[in-house]
C-alpha positions as CSV (number, residue, x, y, z in Angstrom):
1,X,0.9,-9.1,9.6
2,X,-2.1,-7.9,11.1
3,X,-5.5,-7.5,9.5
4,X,-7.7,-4.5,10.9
5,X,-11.0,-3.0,9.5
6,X,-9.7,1.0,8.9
7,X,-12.1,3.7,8.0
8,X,-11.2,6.1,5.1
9,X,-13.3,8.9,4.1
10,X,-16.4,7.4,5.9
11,X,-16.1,3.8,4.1
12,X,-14.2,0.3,5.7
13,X,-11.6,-0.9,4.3
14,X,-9.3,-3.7,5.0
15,X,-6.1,-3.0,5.9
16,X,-2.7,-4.8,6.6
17,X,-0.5,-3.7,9.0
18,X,3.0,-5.1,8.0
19,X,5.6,-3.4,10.5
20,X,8.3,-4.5,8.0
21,X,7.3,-2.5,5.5
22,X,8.6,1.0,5.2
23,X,5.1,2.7,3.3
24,X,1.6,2.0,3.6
25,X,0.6,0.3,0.1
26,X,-2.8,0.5,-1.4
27,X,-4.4,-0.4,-4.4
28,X,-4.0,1.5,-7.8
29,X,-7.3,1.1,-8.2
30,X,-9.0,2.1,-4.6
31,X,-6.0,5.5,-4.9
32,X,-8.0,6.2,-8.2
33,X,-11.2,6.7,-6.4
34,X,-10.0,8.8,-3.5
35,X,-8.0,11.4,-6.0
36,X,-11.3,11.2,-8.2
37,X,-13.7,11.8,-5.6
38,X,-11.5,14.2,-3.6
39,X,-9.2,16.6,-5.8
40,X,-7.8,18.2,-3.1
41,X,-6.3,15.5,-1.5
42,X,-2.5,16.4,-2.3
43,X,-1.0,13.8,-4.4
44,X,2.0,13.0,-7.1
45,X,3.3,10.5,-10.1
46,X,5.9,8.1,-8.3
47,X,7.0,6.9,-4.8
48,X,9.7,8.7,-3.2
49,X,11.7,8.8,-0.2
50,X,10.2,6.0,2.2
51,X,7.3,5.0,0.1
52,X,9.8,4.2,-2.8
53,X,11.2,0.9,-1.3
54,X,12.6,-0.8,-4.1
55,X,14.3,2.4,-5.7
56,X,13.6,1.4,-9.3
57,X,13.5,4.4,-11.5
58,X,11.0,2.2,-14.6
59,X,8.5,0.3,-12.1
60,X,5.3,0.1,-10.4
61,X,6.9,2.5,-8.2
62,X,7.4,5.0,-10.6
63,X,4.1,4.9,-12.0
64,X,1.8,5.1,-8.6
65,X,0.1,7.8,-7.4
66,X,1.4,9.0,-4.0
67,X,-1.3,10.7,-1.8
68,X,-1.7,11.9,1.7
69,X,-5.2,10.7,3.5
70,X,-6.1,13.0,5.7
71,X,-7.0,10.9,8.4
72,X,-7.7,7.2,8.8
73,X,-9.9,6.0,12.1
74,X,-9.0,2.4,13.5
75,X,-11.9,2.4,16.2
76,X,-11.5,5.3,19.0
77,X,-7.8,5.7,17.0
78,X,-7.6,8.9,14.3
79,X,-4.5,9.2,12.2
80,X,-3.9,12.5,10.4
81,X,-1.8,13.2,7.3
82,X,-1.1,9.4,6.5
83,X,0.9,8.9,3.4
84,X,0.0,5.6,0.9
85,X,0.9,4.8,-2.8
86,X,-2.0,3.5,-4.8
87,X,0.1,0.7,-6.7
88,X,-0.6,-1.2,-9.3
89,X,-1.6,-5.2,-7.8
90,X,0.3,-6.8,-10.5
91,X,3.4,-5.7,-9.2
92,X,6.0,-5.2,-8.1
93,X,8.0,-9.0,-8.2
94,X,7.3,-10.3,-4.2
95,X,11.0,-11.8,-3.6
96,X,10.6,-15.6,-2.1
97,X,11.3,-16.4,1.2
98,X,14.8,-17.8,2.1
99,X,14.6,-21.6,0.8
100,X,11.5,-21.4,-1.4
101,X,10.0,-20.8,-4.7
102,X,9.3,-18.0,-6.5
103,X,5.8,-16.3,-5.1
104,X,3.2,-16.2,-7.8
105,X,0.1,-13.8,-7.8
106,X,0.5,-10.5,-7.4
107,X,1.7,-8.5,-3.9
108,X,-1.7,-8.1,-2.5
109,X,-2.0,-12.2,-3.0
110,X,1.8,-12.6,-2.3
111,X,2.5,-11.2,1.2
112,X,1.5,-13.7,3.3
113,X,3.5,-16.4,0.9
114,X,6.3,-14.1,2.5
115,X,5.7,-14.7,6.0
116,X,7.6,-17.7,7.4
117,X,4.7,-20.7,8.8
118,X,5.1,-20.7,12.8
């Protein structure tokens, strides 16, 4: 994974890039104060298609708010229309790596658990 400093609707914010992952992932909690401050911002109840990775119909999936960001800037970089699904941190499960223990935390503290030490 790589960590980059993104800027969305004139603030920072960390991001991860994890080019394994099929979606971008954000926090419930940071998608709540987009869709509050900007109401136009399109947006839904649940994960499909791509951003709906683990295809449980009664899980954090299912209760996220999908959104489109109308542009993200990463330095001289602009990206229009991005898709993300503000998801709750406490879930979903993070799956262990081959050969170890179950991952405790939730995914935000749990990704890099994932990755396999070099």
């Amino acid at each position: 994974m790589i960590s980059i400093t993104g800027d969305i609707d004139g603030r920072p914010y960390a991001l991860a890039i994890d080019t394994g992952s099929a979606y971008s992932w954000v926090r419930e909690d940071v998608a709540e104060q987009w869709t509050k401050a900007h109401p136009e911002w399109k947006r839904g109840t649940g994960a499909v298609g791509e951003a709906n990775m683990q295809t449980r119909t009664d899980g954090a999936e299912a209760r996220a708010t999908i959104l489109r960001l109308p542009e993200i800037k990463l330095g001289s970089l602009s990206l229009k229309q991005i898709g993300a699904l503000g998801i709750a941190p406490e879930a979903p499960p993070i799956p262990p790596a081959p050969g170890q223990s179950k991952v405790q935390g939730n995914f935000s503290t749990g990704i890099p658990k994932r990755l396999p030490s070099l």
